[in-house]
C-alpha positions as CSV (number, residue, x, y, z in Angstrom):
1,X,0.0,0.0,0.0
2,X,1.1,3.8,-0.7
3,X,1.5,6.1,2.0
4,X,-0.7,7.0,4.3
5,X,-2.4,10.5,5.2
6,X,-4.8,9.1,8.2
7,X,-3.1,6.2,9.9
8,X,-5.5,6.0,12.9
9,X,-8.3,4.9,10.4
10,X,-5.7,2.2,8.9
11,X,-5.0,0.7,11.8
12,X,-8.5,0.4,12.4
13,X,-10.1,-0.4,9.1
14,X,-7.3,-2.6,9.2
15,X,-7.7,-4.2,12.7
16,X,-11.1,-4.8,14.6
17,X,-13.5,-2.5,12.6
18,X,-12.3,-3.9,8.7
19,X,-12.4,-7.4,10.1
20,X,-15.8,-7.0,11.7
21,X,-17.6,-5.2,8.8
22,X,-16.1,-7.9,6.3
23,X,-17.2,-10.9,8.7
24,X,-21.1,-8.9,8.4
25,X,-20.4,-7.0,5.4
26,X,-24.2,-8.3,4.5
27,X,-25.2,-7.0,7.4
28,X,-23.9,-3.6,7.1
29,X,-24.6,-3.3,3.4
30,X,-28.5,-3.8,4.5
31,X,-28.2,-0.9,6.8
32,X,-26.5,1.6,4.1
33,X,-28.7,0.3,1.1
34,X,-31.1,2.5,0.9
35,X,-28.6,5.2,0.2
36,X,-27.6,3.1,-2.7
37,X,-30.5,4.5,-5.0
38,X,-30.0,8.1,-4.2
39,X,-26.4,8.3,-5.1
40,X,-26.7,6.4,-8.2
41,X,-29.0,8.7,-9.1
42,X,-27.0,11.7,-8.3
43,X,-23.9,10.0,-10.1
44,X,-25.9,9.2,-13.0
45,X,-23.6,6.9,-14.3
46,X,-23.4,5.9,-18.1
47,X,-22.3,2.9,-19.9
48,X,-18.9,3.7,-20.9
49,X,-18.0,5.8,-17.9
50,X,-14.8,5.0,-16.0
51,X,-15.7,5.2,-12.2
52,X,-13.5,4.7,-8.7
53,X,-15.7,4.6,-6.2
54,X,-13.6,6.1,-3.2
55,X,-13.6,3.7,0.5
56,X,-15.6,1.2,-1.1
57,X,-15.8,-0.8,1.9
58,X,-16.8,-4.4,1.0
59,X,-17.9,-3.2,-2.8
60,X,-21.5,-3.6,-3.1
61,X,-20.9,0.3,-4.4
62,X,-18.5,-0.7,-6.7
63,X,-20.3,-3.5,-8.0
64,X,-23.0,-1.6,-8.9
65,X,-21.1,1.2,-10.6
66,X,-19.5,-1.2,-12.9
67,X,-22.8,-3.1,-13.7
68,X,-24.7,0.9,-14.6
69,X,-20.8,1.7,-16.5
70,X,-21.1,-1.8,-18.9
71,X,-20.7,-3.1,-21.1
72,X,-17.5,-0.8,-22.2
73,X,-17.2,1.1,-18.7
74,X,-15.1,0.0,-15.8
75,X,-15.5,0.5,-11.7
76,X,-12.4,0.9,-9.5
77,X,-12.9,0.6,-5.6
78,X,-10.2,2.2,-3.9
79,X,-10.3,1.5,0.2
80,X,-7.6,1.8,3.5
81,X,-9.1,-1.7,4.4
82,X,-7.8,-4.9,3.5
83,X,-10.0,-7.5,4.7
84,X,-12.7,-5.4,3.0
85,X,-11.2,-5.5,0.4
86,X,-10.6,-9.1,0.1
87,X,-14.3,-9.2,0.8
88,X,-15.0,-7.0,-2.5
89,X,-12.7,-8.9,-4.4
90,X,-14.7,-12.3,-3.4
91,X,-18.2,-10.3,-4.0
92,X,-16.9,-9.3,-7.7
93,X,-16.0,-12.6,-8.7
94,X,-19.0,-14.2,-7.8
95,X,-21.3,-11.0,-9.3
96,X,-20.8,-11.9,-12.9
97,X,-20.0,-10.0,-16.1
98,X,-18.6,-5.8,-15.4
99,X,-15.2,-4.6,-15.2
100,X,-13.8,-4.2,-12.0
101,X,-11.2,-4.3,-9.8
102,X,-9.8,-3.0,-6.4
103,X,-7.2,-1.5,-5.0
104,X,-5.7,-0.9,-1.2
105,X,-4.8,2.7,-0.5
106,X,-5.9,6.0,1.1
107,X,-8.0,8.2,-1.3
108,X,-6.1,11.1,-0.1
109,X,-3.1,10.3,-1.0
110,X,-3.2,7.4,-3.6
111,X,-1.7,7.6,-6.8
112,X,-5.1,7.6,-9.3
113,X,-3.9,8.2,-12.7
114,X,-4.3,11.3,-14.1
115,X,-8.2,12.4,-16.3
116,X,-8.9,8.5,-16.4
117,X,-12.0,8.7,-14.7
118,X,-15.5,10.1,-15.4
119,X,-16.8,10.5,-12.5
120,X,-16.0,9.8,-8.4
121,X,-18.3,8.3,-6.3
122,X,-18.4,7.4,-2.3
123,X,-20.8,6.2,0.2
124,X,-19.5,7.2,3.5
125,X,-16.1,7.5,2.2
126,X,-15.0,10.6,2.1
127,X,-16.5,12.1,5.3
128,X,-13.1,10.3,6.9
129,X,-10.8,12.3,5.0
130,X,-8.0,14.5,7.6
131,X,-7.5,16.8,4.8
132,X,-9.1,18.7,2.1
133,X,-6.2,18.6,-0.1
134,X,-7.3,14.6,-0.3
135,X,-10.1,16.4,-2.6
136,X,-7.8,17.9,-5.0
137,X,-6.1,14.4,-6.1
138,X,-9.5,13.1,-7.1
139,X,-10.6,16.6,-8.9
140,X,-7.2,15.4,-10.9
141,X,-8.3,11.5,-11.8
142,X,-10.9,13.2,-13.3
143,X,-11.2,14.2,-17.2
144,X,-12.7,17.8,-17.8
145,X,-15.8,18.2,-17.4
146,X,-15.9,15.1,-14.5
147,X,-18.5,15.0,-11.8
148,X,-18.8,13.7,-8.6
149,X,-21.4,11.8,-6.2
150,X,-20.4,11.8,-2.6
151,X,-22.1,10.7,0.4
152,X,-21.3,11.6,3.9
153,X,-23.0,11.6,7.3
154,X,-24.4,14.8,8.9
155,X,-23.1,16.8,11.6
156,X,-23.1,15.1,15.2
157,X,-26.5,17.0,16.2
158,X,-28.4,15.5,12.9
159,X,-26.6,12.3,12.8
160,X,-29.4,9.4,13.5
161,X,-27.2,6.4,13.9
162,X,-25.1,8.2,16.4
163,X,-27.9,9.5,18.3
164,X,-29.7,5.9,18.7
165,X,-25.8,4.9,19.5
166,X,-25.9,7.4,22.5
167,X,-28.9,6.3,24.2
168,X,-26.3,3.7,24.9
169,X,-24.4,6.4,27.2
170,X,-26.5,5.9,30.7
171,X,-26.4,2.4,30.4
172,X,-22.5,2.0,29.2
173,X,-20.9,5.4,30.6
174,X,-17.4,5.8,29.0
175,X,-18.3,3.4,26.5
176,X,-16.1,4.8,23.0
177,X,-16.9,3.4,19.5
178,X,-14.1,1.0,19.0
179,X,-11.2,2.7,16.8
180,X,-12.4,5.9,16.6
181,X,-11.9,7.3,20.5
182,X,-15.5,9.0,20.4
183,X,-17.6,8.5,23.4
184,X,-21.6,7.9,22.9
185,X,-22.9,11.2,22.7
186,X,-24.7,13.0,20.3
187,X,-22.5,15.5,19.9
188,X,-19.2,13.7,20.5
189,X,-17.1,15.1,17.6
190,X,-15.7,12.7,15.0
191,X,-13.5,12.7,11.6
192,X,-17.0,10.6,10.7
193,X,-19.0,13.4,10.9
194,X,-16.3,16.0,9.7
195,X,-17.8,17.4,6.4
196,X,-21.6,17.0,7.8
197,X,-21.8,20.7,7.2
198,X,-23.1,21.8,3.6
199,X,-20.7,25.1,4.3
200,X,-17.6,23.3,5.6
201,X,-18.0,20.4,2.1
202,X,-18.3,23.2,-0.6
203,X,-15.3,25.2,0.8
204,X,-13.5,21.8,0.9
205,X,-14.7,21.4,-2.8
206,X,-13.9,24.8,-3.4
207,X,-10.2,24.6,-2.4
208,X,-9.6,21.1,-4.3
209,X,-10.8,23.1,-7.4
210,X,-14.0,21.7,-7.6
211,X,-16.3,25.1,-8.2
């Protein structure tokens, strides 16, 4: 793998967390499919288009990219995780016909080739990026005129799943999500929730060179 710009979330998606969601990636890909629809929508993907699909987790994303991109379009998953990735890798081989492949590396920094891709997507991805600069790679991968889809969870305050999660507090005080050193509390602050605010993502945009 190429260097690394967040090695705290290596070492998780890495460790416990990667191994966990790839043991129940079906599990997890339940709760996060009904975002599926939305962001292919958004991405309005076309057969022919040349896609990575940025922390791909376990690849149902990426699968479904290159199934919208065939027959002449490709899907690349780019994620820090290895045993989801292995998990993806599995999942593609047994999904049929579509090219795609995956890779192991951190978005912000990895190498993408330069306008090779059509469009970006990411489902949850993204909202772990340290750095904004991470933006202005994948603003590169893209040819002009490129687009991107990106998915990412709210701020703390509007954040569901981490406000069902802290009604957890009371019962488990000091209780921390395993990895990511935030306690159960709505408003516990969190590279997950990091680009929740519209103003905070277009300035990030903004700065990468993405209008």
């Amino acid at each position: 793998m190429h260097p690394l710009a967040n090695t705290a979330q290596a070492e998780a998606w890495n460790g416990y967390e990667g191994s966990h969601w790839a043991a129940h990636h079906d599990r997890w890909d339940a709760v996060n499919a009904g975002f599926d629809q939305p962001l292919l929508d958004a991405a309005a993907i076309e057969a022919g288009d040349h896609v990575p699909d940025i922390g791909c987790g376990a690849g149902a994303t990426t699968r479904l990219a290159a199934r919208a991109a065939a027959p002449h379009g490709s899907a690349l998953g780019l994620d820090l995780s290895g045993p989801m990735l292995r998990r993806a890798r599995a999942g593609a081989e047994s999904a049929g016909p579509g090219d795609i492949r995956f890779e192991q590396g951190d978005a912000q920094v990895h190498p993408l080739p330069r306008a090779a891709f059509d469009l970006a997507i990411s489902r949850f991805g993204v909202m772990f990026f340290t750095d904004p600069a991470g933006f202005a790679d994948i603003a590169a991968a893209l040819r002009p005129g490129g687009r991107v889809a990106l998915l990412c969870a709210a701020e703390p305050e509007g954040y569901q799943w981490l406000s069902a999660l802290a009604t957890l507090h009371d019962l488990l005080p000091g209780l921390r999500l395993r990895g990511t050193g935030w306690p159960l509390t709505a408003t516990a602050p969190d590279a997950a929730c990091s680009l929740g605010h519209a103003v905070k993502r277009a300035a990030s945009l903004r700065r990468a060179g993405g209008g």
